[in-house]
N, CA, C and O atoms as a GROMACS GRO file, in nm:
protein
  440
    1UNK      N    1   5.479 -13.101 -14.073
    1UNK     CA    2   5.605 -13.032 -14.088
    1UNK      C    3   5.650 -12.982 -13.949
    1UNK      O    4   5.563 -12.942 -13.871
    2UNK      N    5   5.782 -12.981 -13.914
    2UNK     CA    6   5.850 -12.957 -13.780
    2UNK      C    7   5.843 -12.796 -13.751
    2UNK      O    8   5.884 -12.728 -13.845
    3UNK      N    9   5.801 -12.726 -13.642
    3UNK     CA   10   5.791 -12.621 -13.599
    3UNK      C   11   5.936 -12.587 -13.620
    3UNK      O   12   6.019 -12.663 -13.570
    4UNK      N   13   5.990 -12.449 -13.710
    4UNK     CA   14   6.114 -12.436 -13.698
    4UNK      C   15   6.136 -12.344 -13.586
    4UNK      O   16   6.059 -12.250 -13.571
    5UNK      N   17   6.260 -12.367 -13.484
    5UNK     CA   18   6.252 -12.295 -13.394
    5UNK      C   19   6.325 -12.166 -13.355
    5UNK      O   20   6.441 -12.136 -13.385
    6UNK      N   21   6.251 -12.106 -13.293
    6UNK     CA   22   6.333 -11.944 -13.279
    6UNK      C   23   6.462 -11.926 -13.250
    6UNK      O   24   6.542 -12.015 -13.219
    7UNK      N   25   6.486 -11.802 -13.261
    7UNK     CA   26   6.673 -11.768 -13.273
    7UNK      C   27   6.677 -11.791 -13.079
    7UNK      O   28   6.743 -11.862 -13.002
    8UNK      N   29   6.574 -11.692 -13.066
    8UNK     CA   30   6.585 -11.650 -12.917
    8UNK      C   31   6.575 -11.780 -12.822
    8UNK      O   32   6.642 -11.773 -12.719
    9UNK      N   33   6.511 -11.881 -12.841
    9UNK     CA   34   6.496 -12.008 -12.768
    9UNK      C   35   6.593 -12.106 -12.844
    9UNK      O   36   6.561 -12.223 -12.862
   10UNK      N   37   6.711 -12.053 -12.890
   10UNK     CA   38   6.805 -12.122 -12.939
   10UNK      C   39   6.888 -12.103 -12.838
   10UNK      O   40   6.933 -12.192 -12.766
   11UNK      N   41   6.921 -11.938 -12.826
   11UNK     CA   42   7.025 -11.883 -12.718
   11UNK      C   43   6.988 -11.935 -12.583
   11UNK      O   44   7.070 -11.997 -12.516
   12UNK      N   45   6.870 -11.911 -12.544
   12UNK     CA   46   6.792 -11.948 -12.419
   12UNK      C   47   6.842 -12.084 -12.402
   12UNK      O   48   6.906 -12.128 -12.307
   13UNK      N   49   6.806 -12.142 -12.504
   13UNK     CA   50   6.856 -12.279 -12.482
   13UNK      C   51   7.005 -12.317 -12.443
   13UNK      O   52   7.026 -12.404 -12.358
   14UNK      N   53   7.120 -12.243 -12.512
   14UNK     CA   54   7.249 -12.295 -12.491
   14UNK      C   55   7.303 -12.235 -12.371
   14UNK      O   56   7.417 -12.264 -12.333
   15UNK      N   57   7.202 -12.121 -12.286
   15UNK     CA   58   7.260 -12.061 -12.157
   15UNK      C   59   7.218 -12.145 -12.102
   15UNK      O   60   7.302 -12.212 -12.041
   16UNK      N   61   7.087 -12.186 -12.091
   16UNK     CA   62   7.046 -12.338 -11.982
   16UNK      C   63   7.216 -12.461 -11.979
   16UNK      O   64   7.297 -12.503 -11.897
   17UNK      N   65   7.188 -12.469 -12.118
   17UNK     CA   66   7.284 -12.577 -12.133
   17UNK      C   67   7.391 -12.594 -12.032
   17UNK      O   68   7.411 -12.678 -11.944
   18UNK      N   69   7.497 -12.412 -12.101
   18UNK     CA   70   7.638 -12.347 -11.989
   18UNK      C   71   7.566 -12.373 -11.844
   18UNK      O   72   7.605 -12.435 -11.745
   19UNK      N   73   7.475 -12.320 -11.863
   19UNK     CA   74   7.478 -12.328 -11.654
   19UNK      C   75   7.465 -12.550 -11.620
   19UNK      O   76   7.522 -12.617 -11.534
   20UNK      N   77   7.415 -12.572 -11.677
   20UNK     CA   78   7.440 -12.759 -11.662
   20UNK      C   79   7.533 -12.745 -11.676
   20UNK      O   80   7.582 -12.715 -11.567
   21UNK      N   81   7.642 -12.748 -11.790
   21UNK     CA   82   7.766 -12.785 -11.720
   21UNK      C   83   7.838 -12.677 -11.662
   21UNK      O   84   7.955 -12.674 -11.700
   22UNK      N   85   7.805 -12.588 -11.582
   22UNK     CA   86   7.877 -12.530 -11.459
   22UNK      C   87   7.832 -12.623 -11.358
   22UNK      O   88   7.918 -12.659 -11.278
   23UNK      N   89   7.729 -12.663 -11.347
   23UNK     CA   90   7.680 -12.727 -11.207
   23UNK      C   91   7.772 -12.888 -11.222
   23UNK      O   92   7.827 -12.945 -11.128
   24UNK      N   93   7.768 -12.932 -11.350
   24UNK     CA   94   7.845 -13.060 -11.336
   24UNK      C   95   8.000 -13.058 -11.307
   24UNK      O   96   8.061 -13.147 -11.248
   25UNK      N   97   8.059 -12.922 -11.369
   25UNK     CA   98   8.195 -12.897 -11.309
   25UNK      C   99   8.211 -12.858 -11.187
   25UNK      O  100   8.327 -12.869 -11.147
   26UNK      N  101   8.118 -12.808 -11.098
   26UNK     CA  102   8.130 -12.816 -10.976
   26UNK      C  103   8.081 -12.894 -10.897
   26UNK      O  104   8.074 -12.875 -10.776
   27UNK      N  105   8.046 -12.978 -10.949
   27UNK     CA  106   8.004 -13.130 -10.872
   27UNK      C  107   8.131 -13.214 -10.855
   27UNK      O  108   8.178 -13.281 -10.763
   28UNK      N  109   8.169 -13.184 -10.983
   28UNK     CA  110   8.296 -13.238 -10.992
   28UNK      C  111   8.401 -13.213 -10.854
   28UNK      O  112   8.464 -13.294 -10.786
   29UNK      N  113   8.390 -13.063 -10.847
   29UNK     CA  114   8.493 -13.023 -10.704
   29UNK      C  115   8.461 -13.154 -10.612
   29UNK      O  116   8.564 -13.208 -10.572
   30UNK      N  117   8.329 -13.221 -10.569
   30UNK     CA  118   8.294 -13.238 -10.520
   30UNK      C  119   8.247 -13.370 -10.477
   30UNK      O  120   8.164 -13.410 -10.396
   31UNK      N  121   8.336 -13.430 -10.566
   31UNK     CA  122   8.256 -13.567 -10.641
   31UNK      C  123   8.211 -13.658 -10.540
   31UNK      O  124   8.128 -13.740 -10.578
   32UNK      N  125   8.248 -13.664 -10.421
   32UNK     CA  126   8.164 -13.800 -10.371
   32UNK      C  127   8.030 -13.769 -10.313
   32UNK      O  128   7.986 -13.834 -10.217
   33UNK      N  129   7.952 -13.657 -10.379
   33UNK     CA  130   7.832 -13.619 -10.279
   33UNK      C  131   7.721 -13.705 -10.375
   33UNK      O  132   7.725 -13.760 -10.486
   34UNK      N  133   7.617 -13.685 -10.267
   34UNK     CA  134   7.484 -13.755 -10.252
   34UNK      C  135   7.352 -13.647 -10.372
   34UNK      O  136   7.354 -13.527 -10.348
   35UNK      N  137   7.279 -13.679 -10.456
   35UNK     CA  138   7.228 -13.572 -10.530
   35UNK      C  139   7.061 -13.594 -10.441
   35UNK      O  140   7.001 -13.692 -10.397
   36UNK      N  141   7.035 -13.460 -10.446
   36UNK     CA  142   6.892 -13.455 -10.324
   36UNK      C  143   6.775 -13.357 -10.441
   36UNK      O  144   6.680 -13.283 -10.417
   37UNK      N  145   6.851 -13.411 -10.591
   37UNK     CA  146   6.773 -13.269 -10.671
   37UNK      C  147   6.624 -13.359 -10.702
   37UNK      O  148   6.612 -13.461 -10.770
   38UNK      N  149   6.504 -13.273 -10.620
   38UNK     CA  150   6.353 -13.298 -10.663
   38UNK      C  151   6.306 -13.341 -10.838
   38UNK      O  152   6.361 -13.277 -10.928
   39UNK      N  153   6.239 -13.414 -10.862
   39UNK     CA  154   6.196 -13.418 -11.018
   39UNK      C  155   6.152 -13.285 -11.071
   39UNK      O  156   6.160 -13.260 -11.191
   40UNK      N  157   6.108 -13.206 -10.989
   40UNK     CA  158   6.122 -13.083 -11.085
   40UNK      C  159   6.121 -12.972 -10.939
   40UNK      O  160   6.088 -12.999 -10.823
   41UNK      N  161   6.177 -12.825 -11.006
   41UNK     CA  162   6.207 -12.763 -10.882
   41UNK      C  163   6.106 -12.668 -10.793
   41UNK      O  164   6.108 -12.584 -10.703
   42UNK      N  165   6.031 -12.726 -10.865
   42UNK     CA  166   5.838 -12.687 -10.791
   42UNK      C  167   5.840 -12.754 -10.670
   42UNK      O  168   5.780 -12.704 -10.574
   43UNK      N  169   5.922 -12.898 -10.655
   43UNK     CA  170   5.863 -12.965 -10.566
   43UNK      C  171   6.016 -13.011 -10.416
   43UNK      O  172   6.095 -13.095 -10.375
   44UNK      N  173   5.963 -12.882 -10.397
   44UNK     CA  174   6.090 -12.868 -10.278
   44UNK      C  175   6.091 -12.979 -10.170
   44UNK      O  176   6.175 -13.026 -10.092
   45UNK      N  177   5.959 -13.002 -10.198
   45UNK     CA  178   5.945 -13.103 -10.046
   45UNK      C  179   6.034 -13.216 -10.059
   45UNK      O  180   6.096 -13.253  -9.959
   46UNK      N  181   6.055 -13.304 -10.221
   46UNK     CA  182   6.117 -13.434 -10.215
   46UNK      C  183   6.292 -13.362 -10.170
   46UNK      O  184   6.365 -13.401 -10.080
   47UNK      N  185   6.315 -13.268 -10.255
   47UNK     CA  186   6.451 -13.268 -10.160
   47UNK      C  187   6.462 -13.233 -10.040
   47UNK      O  188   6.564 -13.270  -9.981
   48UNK      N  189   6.356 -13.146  -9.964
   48UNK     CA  190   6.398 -13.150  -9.818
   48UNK      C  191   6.420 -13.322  -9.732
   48UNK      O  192   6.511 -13.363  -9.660
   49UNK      N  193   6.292 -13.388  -9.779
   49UNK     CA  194   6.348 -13.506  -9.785
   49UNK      C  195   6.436 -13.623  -9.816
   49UNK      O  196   6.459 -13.730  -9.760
   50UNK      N  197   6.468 -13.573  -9.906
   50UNK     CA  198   6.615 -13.664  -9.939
   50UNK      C  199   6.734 -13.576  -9.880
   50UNK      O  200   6.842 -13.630  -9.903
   51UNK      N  201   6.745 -13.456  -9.812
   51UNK     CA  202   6.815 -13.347  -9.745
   51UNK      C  203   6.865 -13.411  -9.643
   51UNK      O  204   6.983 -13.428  -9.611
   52UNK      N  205   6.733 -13.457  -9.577
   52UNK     CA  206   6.713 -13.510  -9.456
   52UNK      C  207   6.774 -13.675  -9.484
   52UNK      O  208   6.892 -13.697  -9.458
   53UNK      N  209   6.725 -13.737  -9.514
   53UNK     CA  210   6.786 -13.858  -9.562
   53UNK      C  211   6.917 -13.849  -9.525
   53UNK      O  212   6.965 -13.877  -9.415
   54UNK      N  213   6.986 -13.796  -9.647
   54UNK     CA  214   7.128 -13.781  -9.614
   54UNK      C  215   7.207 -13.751  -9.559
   54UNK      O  216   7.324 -13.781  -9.580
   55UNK      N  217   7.148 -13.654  -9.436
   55UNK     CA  218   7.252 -13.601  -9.337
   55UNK      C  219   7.206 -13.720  -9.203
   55UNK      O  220   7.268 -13.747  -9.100
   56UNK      N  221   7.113 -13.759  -9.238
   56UNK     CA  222   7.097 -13.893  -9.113
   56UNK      C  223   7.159 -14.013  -9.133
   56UNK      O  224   7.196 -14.093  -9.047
   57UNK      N  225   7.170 -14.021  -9.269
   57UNK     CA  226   7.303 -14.097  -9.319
   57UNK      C  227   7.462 -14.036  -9.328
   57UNK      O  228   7.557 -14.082  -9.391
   58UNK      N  229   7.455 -13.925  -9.246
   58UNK     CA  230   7.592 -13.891  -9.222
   58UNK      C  231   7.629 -13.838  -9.382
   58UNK      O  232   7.746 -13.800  -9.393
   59UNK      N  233   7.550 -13.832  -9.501
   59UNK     CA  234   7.680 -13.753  -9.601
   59UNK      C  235   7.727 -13.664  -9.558
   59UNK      O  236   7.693 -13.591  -9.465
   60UNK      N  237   7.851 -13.664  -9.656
   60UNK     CA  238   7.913 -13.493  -9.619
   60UNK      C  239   7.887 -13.435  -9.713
   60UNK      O  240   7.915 -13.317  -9.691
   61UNK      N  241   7.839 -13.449  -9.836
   61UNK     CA  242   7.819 -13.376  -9.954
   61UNK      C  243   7.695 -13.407 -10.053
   61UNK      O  244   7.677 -13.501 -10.130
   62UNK      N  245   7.625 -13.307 -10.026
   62UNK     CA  246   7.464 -13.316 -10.088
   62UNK      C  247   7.433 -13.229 -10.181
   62UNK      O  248   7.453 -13.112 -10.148
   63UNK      N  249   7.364 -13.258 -10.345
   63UNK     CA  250   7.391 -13.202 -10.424
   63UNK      C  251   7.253 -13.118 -10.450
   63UNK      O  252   7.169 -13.199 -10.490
   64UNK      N  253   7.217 -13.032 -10.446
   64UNK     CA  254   7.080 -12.965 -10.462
   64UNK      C  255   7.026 -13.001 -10.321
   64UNK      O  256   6.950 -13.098 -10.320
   65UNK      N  257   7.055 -12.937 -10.196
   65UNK     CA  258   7.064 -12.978 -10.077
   65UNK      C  259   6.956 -12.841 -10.026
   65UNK      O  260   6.974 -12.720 -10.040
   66UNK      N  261   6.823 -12.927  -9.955
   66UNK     CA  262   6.722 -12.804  -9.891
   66UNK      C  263   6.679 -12.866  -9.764
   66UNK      O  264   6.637 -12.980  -9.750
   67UNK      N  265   6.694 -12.787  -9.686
   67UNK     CA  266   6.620 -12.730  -9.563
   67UNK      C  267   6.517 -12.705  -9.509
   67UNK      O  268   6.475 -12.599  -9.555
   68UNK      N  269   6.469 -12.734  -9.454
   68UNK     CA  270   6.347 -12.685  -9.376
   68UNK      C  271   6.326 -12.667  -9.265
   68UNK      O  272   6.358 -12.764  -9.196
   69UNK      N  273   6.267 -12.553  -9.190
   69UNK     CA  274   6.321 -12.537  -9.031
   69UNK      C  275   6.177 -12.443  -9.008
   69UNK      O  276   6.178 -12.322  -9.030
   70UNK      N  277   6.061 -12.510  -8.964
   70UNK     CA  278   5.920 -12.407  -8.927
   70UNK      C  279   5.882 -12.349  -9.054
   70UNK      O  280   5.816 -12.421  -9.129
   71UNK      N  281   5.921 -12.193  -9.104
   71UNK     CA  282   5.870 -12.153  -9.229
   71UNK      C  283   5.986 -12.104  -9.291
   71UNK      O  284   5.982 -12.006  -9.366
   72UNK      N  285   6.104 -12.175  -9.261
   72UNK     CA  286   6.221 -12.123  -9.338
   72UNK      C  287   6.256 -12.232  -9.436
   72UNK      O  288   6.269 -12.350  -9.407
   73UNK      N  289   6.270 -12.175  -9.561
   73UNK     CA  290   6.342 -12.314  -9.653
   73UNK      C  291   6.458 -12.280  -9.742
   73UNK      O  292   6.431 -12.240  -9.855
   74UNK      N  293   6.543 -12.288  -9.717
   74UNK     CA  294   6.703 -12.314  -9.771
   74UNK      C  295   6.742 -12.388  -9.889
   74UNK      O  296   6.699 -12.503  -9.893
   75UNK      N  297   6.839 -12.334 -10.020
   75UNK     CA  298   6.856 -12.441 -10.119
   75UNK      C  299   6.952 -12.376 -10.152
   75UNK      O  300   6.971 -12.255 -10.163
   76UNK      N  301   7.040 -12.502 -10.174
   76UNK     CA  302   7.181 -12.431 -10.190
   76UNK      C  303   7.229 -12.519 -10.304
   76UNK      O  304   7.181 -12.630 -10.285
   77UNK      N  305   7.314 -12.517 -10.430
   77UNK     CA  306   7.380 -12.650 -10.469
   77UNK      C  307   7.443 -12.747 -10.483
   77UNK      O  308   7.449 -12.834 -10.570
   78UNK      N  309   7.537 -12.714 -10.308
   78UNK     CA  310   7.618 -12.821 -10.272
   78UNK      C  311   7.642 -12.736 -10.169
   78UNK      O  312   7.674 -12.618 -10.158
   79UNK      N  313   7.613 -12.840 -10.083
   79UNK     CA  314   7.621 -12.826  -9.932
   79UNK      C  315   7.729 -12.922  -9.877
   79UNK      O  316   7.736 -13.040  -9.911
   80UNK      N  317   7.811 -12.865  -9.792
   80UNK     CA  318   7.970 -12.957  -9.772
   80UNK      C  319   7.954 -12.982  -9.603
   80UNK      O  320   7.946 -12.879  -9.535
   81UNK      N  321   7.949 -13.127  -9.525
   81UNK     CA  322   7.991 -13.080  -9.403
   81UNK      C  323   8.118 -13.137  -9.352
   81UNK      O  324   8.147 -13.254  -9.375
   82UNK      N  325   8.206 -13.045  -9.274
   82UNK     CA  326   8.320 -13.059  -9.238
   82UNK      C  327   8.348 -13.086  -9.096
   82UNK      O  328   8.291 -12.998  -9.032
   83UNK      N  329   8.392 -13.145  -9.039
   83UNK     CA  330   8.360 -13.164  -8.899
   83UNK      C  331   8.231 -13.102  -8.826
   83UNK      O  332   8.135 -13.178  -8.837
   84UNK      N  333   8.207 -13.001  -8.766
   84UNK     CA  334   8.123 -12.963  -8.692
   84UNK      C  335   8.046 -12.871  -8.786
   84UNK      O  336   7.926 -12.854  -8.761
   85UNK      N  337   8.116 -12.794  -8.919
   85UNK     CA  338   8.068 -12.665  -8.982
   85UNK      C  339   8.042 -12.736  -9.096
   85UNK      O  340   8.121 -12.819  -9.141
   86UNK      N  341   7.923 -12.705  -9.153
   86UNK     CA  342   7.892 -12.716  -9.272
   86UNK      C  343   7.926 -12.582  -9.386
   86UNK      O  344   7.932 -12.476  -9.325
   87UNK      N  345   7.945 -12.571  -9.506
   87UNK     CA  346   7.925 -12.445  -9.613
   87UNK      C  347   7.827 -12.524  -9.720
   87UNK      O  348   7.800 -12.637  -9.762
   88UNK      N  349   7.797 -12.400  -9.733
   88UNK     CA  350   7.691 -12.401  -9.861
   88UNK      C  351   7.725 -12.302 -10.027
   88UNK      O  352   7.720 -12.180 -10.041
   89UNK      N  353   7.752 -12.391 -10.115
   89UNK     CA  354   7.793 -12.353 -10.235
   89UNK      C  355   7.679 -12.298 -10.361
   89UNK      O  356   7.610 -12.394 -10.396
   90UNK      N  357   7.650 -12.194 -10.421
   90UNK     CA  358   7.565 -12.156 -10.492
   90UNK      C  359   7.627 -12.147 -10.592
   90UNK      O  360   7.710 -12.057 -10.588
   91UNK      N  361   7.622 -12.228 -10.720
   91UNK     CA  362   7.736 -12.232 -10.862
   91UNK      C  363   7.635 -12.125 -10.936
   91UNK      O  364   7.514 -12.109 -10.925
   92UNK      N  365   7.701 -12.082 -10.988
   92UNK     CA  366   7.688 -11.963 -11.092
   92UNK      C  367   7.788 -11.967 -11.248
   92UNK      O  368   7.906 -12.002 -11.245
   93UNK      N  369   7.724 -11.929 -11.365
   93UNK     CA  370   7.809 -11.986 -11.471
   93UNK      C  371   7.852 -11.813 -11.536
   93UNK      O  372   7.791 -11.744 -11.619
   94UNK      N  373   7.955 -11.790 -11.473
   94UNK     CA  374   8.002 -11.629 -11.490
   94UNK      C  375   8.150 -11.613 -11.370
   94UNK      O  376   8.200 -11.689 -11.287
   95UNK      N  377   8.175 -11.484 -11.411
   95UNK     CA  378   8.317 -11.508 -11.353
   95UNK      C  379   8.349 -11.384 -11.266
   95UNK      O  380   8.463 -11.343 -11.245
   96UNK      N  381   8.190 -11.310 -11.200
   96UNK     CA  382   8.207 -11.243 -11.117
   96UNK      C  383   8.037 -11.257 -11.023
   96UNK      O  384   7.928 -11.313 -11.040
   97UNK      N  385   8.098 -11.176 -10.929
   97UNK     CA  386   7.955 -11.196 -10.836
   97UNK      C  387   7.872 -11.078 -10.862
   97UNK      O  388   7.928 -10.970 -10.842
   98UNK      N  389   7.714 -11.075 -10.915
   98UNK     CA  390   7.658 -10.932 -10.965
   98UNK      C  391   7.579 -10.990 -10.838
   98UNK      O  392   7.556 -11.103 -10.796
   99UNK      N  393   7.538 -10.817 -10.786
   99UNK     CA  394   7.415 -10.770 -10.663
   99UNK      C  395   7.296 -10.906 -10.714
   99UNK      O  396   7.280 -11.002 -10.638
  100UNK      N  397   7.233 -10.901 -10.825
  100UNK     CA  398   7.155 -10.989 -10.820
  100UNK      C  399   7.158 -11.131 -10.762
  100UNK      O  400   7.069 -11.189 -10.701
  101UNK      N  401   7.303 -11.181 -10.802
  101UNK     CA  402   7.292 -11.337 -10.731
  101UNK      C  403   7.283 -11.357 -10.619
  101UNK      O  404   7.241 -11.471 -10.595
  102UNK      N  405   7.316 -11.259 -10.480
  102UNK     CA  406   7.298 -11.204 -10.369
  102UNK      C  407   7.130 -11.271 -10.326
  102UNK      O  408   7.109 -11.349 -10.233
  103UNK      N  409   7.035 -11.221 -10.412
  103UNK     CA  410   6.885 -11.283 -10.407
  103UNK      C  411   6.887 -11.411 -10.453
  103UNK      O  412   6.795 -11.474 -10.401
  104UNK      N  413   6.957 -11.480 -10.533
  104UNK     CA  414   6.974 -11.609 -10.527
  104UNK      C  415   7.029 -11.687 -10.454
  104UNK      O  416   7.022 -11.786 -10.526
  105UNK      N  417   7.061 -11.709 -10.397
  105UNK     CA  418   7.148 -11.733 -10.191
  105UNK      C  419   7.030 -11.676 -10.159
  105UNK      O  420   6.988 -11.561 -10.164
  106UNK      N  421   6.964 -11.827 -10.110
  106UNK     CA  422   6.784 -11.771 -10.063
  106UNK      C  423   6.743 -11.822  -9.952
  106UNK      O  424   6.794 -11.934  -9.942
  107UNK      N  425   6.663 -11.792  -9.845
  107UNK     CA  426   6.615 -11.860  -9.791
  107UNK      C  427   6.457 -11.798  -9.790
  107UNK      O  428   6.437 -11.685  -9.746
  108UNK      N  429   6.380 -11.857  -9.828
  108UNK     CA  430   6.218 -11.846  -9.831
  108UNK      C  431   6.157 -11.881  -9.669
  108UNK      O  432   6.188 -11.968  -9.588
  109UNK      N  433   6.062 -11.776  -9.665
  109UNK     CA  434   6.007 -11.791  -9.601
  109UNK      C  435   5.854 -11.860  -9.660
  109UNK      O  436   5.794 -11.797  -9.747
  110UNK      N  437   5.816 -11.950  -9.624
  110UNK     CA  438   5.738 -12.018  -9.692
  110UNK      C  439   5.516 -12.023  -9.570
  110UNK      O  440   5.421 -12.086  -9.618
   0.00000   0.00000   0.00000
């Protein structure tokens, strides 16, 4: 018989969902970029590498885009470069900026 499943990992579930498609509607802004997102987000290293990849291939737009620089590591969800300046985009599925997301705009020291 099928585990019936909880209320609470119902909700859990459909906020995961909203934030996927926030990230796909802002991909959308964005559409001709390159996606650099790791098989799972434990494993930072494959996107610093595909990070890297792509800006040596000149993209201008990298989607789950990380960094690495000595013991600093950077992850942003769309990284744009524009002539000389790059920006870095952190999507959020809400319609104001709370103190907390502030700690999400991260850079680890690793």
């Amino acid at each position: 018989m099928p585990a019936v499943r909880d209320e609470a990992d119902e909700i859990q579930q459909a906020f995961f969902q909203s934030s996927t498609n926030v990230d796909v509607l802002a991909r959308d802004l964005f559409s001709v970029g390159v996606d650099a997102t790791p098989v799972d987000k434990f494993y930072y290293q494959q996107s610093v590498a595909a990070t890297a990849r792509c800006i040596a291939e000149v993209k201008t737009v990298i989607y789950e885009a990380t960094i690495k620089f000595e013991r600093l590591l950077c992850a942003v969800n769309i990284l744009v470069k524009q002539g000389s300046n790059c920006y870095a985009y952190k999507v959020k599925s809400t319609t104001s900026v709370k103190p907390l997301f502030l700690k999400d705009v991260y850079i680890y020291f690793s």
